[in-house]
C-alpha positions in Angstrom: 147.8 280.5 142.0 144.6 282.4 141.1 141.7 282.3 143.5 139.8 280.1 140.6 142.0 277.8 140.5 142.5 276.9 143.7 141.1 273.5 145.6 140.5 274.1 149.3 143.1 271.3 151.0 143.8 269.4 148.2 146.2 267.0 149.6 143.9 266.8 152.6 140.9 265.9 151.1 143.3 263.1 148.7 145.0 261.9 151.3 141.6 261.5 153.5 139.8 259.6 150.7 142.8 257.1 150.0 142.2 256.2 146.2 142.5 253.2 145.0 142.8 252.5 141.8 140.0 250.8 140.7 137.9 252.2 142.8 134.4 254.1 142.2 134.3 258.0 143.4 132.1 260.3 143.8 132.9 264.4 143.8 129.5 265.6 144.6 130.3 268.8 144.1 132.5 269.5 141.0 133.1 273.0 141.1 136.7 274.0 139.3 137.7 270.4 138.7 140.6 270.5 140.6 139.1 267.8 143.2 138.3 265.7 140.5 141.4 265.9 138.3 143.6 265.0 141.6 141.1 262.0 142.0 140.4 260.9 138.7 144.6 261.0 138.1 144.9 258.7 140.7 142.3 255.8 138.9 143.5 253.4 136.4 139.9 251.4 135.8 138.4 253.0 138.7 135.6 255.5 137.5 134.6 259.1 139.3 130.9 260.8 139.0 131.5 264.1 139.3 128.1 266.4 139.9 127.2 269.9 140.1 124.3 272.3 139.6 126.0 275.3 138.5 126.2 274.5 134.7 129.0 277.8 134.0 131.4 275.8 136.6 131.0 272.5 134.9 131.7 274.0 131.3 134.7 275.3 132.9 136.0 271.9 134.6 135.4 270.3 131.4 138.4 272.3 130.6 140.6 270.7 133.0 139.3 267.6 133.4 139.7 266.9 129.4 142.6 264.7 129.1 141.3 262.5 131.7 137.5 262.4 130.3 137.6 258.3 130.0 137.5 258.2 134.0 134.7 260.6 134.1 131.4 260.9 134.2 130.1 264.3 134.8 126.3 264.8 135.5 124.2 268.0 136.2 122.6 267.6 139.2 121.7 268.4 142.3 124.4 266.5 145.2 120.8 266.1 147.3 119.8 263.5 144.2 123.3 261.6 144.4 121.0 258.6 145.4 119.0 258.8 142.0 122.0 259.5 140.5 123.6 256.2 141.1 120.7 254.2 140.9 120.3 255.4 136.9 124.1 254.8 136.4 123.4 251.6 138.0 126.5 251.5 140.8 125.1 250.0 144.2 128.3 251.0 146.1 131.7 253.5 146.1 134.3 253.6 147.7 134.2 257.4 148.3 132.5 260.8 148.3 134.0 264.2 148.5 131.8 267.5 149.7 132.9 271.0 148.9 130.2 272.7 150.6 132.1 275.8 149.8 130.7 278.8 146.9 133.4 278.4 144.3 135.8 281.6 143.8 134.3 282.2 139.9 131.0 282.5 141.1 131.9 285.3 143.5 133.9 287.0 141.4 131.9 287.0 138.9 129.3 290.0 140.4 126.6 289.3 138.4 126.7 286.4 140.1 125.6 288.4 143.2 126.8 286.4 146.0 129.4 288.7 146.6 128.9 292.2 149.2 131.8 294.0 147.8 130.2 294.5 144.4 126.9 295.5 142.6 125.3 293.0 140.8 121.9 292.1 141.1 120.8 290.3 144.1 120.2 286.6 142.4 122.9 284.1 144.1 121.4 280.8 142.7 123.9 277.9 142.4 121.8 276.8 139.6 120.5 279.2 137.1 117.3 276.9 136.7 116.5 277.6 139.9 113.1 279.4 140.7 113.8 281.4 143.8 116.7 284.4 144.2 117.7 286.3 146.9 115.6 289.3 145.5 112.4 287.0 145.9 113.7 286.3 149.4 114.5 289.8 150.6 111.0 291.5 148.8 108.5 288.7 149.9 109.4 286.7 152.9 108.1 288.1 156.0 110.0 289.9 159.1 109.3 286.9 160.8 110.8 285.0 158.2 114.0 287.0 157.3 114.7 287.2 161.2 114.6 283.7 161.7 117.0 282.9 158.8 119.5 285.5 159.4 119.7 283.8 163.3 119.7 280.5 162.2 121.6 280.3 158.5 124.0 283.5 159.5 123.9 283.2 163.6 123.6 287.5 163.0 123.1 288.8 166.3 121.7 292.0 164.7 119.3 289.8 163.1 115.8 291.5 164.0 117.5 295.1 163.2 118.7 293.9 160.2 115.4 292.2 159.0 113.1 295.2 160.4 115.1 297.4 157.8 114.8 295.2 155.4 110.8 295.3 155.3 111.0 298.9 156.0 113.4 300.1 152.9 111.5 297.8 150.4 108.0 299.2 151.5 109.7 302.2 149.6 111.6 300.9 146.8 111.6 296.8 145.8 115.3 295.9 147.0 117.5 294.9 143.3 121.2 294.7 144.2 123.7 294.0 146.5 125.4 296.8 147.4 121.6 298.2 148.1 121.2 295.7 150.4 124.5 296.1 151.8 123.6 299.7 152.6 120.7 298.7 154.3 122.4 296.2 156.3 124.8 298.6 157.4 122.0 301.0 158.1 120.4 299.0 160.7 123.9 298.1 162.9 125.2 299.6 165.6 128.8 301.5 165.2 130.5 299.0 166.7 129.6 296.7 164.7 130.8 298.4 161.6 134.2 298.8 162.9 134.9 295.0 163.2 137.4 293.4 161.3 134.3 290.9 159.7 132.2 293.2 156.7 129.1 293.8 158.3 127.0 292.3 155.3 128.5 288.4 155.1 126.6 286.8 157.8 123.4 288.0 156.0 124.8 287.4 152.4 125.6 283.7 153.8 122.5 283.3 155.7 120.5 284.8 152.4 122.2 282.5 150.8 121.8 279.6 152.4 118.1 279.7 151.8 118.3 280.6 148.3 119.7 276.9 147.8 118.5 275.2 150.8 122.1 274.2 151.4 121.4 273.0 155.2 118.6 271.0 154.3 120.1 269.1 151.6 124.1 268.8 153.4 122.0 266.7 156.7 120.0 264.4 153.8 122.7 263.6 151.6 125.2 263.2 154.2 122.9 260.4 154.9 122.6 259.0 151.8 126.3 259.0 151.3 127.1 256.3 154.5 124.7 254.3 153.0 125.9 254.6 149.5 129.9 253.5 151.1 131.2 250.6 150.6 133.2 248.6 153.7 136.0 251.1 154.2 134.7 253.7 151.9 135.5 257.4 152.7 133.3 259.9 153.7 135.3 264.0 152.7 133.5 267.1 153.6 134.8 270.4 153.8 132.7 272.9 155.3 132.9 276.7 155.4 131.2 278.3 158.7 130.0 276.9 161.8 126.3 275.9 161.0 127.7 273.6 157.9 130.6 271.8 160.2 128.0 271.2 163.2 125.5 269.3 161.2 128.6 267.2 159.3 129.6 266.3 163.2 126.5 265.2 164.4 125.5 263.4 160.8 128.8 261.4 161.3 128.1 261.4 165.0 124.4 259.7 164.7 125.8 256.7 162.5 128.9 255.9 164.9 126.7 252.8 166.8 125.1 252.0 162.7 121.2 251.6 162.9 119.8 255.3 163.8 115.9 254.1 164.3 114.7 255.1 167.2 114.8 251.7 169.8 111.0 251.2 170.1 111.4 250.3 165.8 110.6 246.6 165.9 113.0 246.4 162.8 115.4 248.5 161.2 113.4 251.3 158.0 117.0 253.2 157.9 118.5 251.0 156.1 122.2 251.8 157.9 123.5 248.5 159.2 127.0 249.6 159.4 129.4 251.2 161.4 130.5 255.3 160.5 134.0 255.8 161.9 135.0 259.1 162.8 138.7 259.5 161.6 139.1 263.5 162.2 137.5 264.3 165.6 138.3 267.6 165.4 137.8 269.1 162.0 141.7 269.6 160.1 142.3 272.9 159.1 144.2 274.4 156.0 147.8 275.1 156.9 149.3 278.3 157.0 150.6 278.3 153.7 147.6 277.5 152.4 145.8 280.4 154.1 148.7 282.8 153.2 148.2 281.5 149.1 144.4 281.3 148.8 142.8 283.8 152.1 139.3 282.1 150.8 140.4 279.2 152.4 141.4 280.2 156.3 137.2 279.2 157.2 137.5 275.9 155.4 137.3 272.3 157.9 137.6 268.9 156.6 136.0 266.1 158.5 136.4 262.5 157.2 134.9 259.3 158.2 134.7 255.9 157.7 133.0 253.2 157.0 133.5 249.8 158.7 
């Protein structure tokens, strides 16, 4: 199966979110389709909002998701506005949400794309096109300070001030345009020993850069709040995550809404609006099998933590 057609733990994710037929679902982040399609198969007069930002991937899912079009509705969007979302299509309550927090295959293959270090492209890596902000605005005008502290908090890169010194340095010469020039640089500023690793020097800065591009960790610990209170009782709570940063902050998100109410105690009454119970099903995150790994080798960082509410 071809890298773009893959869904990270399909049956996982499906089998997590137990459809029900008539049910209302949401896949917050469309991607390919192939999430969609497996849910959307599985409704008779259930109904599935399906929302991404990246308008090239929706075109494509379209595709895929044609024959099954009268279970669909598929919105451009940010997942951070899945609240406003459902208040204009006017459902209160779903019985499930599925979170890809992954960057789909297409968009690093295709290098113009730029999220990819093992090709030149220029250095953009916006999820949505519309956006204002690229990685070239990030690595030309943000301070040392600045690239340091993102490349230790969004990339945990050790080499993190080395990497960001050189980065000010180089584009005091020449304004910083494309990947592989950043690549170079990267590598520029790490130790040997660091180069001979089995992990390409470049993708905790690439993940890190980013990151803050589309203000991924920012939006994952608001929405994931939004989303328990947007489940219905026994409603399903799927997210897959791709490096450590993204799993930790779906733990402790699931975590902080296992006793319901998350005010602090002095609140005299409850402003979060979560009354309900989060149950953790997964507390460890599952990971893709083997064979999984061995088909699609995008897939061996993936973890899938699911939760419930009660």
């Amino acid at each position: 199966m071809e890298y773009g057609h893959y869904s990270v733990m399909l049956n996982e994710c499906i089998d997590g979110l137990k459809i029900k037929p008539d049910g209302v679902y949401v896949d917050a982040t469309l991607g390919m389709g192939g999430h969609s399609y497996e849910i959307a198969r599985r409704l008779k007069s259930g109904k599935l909002i399906s929302i991404d930002r990246d308008v090239k991937a929706m075109e494509r899912a379209v595709m895929r998701l044609e024959p099954l079009m009268d279970r669909i509705t598929l919105v451009h969007g940010n997942f951070r506005d899945m609240d406003d979302i459902l208040k204009d299509l006017g459902i209160e309550k779903v019985d499930g949400i599925l979170f890809d927090l992954g960057v789909s295959s297409p968009q690093l293959d295709e290098s113009e794309r730029g999220f990819s270090y093992m090709a030149d492209a220029p250095l953009d890596m916006r999820m949505d096109q519309g956006d204002s902000v690229t990685a070239a605005d990030i690595v030309n005008k943000w301070t040392y300070e600045s690239l340091k502290r993102i490349l230790y908090d969004f990339g945990e890169e050790r080499y993190a001030p080395r990497i960001a010194e050189a980065i000010v340095r180089n584009r005091e010469q020449k304004r910083i345009e494309t990947t592989l020039q950043l690549v170079d640089i990267i590598k520029s500023a790490m130790p040997g020993s660091a180069l001979r690793e089995a992990q390409h020097p470049a993708k905790r800065t690439f993940q890190a850069i980013r990151i803050a591009v589309n203000e991924e960790l920012e939006a994952i610990s608001e929405v994931l709040g939004t989303a328990a209170n947007r489940l219905g009782s026994g409603g399903r709570l799927a997210v897959i995550s791709f490096h450590s940063l993204e799993d930790r902050i779906v733990k402790n998100a699931i975590a902080s809404r296992e006793n319901g109410c998350t005010c602090p105690r002095d609140f005299p009454i409850c402003v979060c609006g979560f009354t309900q119970t989060l149950r953790n099903i997964t507390r460890k995150p599952m990971l893709p099998s083997q064979a999984e790994i061995e088909e699609n080798p995008r897939s061996r960082s993936a973890k899938l933590r699911i939760a419930e509410r009660v």
